[in-house]
Backbone bond lengths (Angstrom), bond angles and torsions (degrees), N, CA, C in turn:
res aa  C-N    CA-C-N  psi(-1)  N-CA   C-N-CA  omega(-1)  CA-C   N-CA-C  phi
1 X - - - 1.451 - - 1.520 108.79 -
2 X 1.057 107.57 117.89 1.900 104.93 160.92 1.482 122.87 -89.04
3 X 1.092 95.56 125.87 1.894 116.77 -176.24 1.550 119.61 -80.61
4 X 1.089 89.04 116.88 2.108 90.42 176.67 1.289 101.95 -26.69
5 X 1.374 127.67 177.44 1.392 140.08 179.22 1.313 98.41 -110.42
6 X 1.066 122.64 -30.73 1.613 135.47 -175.78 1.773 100.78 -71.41
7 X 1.212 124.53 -11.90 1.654 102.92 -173.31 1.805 93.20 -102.30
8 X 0.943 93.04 145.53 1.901 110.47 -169.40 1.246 103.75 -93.04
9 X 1.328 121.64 164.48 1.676 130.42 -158.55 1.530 82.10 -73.30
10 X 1.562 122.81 163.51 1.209 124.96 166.74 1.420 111.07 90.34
11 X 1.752 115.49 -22.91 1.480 94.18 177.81 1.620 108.83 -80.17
12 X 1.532 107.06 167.35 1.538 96.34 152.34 1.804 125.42 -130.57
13 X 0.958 111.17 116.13 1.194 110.27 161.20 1.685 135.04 -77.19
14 X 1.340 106.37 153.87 1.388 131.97 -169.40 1.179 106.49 -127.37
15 X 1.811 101.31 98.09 1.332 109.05 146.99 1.918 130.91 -87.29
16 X 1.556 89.29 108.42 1.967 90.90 178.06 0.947 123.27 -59.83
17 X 1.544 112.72 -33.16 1.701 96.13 -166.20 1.388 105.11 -64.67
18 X 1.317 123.68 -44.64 1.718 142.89 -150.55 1.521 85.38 -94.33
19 X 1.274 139.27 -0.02 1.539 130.80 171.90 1.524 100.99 50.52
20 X 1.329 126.17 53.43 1.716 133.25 159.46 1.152 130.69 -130.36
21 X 1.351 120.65 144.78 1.286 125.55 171.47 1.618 126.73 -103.18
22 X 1.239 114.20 123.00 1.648 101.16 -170.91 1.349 97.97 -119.10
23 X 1.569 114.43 147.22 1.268 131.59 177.32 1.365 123.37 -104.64
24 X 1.459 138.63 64.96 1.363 143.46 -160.23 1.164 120.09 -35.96
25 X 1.446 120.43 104.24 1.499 99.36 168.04 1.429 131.92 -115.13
26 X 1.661 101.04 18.33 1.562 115.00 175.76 1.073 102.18 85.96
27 X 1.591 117.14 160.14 1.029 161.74 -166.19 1.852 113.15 51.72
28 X 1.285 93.56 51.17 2.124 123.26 -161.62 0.981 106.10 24.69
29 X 1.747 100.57 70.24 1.651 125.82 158.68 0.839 102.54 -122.64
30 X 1.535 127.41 156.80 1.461 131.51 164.18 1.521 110.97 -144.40
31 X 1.136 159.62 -168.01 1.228 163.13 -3.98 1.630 119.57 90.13
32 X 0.504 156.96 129.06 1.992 139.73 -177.10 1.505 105.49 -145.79
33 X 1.536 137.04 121.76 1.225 149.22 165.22 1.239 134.84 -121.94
34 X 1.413 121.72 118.02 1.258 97.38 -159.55 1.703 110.67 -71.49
35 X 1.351 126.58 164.51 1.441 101.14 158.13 1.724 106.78 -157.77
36 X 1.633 118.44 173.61 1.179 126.19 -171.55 1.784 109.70 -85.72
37 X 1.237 114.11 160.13 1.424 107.93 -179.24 1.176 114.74 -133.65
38 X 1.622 112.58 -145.19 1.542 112.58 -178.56 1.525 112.81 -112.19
39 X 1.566 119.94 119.52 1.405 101.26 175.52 0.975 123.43 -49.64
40 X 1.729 110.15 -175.17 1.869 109.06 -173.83 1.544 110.27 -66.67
41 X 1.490 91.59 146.08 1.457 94.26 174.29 2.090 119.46 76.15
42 X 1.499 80.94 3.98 1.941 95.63 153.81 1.336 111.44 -140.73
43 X 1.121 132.77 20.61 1.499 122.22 163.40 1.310 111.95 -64.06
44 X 1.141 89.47 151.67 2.041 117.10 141.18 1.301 152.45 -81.39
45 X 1.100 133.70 67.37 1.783 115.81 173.83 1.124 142.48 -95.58
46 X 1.763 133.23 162.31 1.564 87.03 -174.26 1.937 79.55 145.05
47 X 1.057 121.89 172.24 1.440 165.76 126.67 1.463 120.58 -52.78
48 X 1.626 126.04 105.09 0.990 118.89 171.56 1.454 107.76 -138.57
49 X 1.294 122.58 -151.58 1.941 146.97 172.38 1.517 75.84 -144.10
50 X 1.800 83.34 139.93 1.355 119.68 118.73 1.487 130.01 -64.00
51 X 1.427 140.82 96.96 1.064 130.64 -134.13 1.621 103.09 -116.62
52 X 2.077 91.80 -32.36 1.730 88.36 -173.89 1.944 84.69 -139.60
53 X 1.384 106.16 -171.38 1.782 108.43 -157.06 1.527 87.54 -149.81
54 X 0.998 156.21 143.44 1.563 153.52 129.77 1.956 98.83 -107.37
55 X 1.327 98.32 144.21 1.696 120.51 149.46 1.648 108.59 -97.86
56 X 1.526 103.82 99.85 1.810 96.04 164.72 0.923 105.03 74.00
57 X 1.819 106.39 59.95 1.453 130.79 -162.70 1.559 90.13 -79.21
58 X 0.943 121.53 161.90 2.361 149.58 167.70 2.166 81.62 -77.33
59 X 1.009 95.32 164.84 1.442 96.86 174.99 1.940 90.39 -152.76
60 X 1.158 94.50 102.45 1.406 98.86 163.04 1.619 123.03 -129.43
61 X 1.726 117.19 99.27 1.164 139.12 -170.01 1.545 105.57 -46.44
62 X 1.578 100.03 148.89 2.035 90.56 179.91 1.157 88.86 -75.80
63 X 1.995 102.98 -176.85 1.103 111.38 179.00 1.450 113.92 -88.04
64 X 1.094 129.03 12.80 1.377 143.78 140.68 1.895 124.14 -21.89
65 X 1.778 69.53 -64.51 1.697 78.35 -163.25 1.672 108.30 -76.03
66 X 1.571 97.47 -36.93 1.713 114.51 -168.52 2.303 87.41 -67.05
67 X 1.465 116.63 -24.79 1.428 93.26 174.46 1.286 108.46 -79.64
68 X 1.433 137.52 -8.40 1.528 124.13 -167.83 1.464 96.93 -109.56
69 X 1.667 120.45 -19.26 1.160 127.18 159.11 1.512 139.88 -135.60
70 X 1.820 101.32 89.20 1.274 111.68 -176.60 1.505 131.86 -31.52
71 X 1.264 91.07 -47.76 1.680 108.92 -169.46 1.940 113.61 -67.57
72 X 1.138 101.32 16.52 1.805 124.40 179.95 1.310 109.80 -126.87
73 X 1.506 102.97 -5.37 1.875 95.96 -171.54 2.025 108.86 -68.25
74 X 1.694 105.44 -24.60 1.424 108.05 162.42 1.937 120.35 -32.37
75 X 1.539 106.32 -40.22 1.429 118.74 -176.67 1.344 115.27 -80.06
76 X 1.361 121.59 -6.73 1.372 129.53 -148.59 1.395 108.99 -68.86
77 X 1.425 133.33 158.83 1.423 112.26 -173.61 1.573 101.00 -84.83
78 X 0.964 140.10 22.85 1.655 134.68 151.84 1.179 117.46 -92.37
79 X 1.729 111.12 -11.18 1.881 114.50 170.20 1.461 98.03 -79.93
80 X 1.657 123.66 -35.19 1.164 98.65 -165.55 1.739 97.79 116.39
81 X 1.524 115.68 0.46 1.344 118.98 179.84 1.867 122.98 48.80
82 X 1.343 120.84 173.74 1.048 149.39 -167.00 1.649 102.00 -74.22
83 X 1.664 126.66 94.28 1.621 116.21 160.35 1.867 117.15 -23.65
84 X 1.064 100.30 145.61 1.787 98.11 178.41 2.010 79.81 -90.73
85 X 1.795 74.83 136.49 1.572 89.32 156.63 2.083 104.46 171.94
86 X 1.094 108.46 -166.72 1.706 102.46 -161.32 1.587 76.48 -63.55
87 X 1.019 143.32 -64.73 1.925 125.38 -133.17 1.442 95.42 -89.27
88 X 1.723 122.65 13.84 1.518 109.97 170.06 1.779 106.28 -75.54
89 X 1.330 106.49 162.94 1.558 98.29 -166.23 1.404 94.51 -91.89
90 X 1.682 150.35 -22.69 0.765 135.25 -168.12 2.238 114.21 -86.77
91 X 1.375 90.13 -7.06 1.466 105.79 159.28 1.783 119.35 76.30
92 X 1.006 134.81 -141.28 1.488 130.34 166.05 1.422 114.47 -54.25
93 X 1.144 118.00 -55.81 1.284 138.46 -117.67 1.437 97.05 -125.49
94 X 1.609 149.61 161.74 1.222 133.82 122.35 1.394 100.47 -159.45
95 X 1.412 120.38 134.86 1.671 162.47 158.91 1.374 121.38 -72.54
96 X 1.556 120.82 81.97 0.955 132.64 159.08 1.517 140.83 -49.37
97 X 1.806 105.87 84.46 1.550 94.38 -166.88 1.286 113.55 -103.08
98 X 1.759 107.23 127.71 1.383 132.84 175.24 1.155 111.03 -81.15
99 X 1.986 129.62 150.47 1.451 149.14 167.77 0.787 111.47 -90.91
100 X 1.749 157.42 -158.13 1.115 161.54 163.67 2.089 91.42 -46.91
101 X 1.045 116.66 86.36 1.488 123.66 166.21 1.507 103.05 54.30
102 X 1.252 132.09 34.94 1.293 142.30 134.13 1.202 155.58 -104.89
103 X 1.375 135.78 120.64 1.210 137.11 -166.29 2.287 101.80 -48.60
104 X 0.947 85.07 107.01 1.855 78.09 166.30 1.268 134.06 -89.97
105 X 1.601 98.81 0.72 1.427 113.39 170.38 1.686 123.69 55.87
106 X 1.588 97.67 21.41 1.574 117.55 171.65 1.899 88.25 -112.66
107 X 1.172 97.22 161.68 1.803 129.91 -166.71 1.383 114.45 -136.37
108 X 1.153 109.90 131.65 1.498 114.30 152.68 1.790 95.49 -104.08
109 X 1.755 117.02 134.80 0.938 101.87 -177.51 2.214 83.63 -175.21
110 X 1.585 90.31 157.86 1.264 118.40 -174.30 1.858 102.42 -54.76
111 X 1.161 102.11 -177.49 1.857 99.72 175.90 1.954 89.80 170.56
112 X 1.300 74.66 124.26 2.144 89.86 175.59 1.467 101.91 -89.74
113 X 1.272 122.37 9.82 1.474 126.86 149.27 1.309 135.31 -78.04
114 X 1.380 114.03 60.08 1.362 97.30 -145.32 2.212 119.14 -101.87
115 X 1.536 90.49 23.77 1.490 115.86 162.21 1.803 101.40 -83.53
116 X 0.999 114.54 -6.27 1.658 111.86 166.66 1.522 122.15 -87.03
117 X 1.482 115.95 -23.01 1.368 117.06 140.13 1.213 146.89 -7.53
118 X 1.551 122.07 88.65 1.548 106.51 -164.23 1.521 120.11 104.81
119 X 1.637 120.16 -22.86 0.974 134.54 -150.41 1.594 105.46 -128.69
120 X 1.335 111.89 160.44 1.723 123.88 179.18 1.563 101.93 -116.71
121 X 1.145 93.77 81.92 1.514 99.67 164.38 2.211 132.81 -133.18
122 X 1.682 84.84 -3.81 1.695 90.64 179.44 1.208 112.33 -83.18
123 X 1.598 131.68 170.15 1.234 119.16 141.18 1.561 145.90 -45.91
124 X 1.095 73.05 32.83 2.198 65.49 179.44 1.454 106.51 127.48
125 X 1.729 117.36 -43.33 1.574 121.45 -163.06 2.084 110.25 -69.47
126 X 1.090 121.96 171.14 1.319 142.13 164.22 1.299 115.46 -89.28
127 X 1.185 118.51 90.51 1.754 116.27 -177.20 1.326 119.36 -107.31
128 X 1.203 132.50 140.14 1.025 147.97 168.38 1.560 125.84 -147.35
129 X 1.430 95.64 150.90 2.038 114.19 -177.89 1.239 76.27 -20.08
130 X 1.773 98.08 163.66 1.255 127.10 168.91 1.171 118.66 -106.30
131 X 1.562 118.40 11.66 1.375 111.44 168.70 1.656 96.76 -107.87
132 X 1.294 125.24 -7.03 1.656 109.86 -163.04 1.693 89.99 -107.25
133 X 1.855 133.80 -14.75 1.117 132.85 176.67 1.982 87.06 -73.95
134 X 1.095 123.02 -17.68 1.367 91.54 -169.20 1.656 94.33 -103.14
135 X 1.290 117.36 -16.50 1.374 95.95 175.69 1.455 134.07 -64.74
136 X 1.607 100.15 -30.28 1.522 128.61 169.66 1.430 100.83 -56.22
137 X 1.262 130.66 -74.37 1.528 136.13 173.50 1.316 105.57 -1.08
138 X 1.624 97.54 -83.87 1.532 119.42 -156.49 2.122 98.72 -56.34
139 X 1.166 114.68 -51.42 1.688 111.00 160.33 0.905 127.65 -73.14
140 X 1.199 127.84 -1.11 1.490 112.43 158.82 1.556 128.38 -77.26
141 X 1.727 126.91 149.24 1.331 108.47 -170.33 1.637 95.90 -98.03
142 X 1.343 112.42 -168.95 1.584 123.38 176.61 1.372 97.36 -82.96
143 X 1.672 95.22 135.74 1.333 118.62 154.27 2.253 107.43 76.88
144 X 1.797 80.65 33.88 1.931 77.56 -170.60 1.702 115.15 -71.60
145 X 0.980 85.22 161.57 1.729 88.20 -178.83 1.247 115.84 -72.07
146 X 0.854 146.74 169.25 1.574 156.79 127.87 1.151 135.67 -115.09
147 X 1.570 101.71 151.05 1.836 97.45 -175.69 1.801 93.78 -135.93
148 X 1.689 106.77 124.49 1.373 95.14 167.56 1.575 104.43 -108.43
149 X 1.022 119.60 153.94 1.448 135.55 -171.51 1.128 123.90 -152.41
């Protein structure tokens, strides 16, 4: 893939079709991961920030998902959500991506599912292994950009 010249070390982009994530680090190098996405009709695109970062994020589904899927309403943020730990779905790791100063309530984030790899099967979020969401973590700077595409 060739990278605009315009995106600065530190951003990362998301290519969907090719199910990857690249982490720019200049001089048209990048980083490459594979990762899982959102089936049709839950993606993301767009321009954002990383705005906020958790290690061994709480995973509490909107009420979106807990209406199309009851059997999660246990996680709901009125239960008090999902303990962080390996069988939480949001995994090690999770990447808070903001819109013009809004939560968009899409994720880059870990997943102990990791036959979802490669594949369009989440609601909407960016998943990846939980050892390569934490490697990204630890290199990523505050407040990085993103581009999904």
């Amino acid at each position: 893939m060739t990278f605009p010249s315009a995106e600065k070390p530190g951003t990362i982009v998301v290519d969907t079709q090719e199910k990857l994530l690249y982490l720019i680090l200049g001089n048209g190098k990048a980083m490459r991961y594979g990762v899982g996405l959102g089936r049709k009709g839950f993606g993301w695109h767009g321009r954002g920030v990383i705005q906020w970062r958790q290690r061994w994020p709480r995973w509490t589904p909107p009420d979106e998902m807990v209406d199309r899927q009851p059997e999660i309403a246990q996680y709901s943020a009125a239960n008090g959500g999902m303990d962080p730990g390996l069988n939480n779905p949001l995994g090690a790791r999770a990447l808070y991506i903001f819109q013009n100063g809004q939560d968009s309530l899409y994720r880059i984030h870990g997943t102990p599912e990791w036959k979802s790899i490669g594949k369009a099967v989440s609601s909407g979020c960016v998943r990846m292994l939980n050892q390569d969401v934490i490697d990204l973590y630890d290199r990523l700077p505050e407040k990085a950009d993103i581009v999904v595409m």
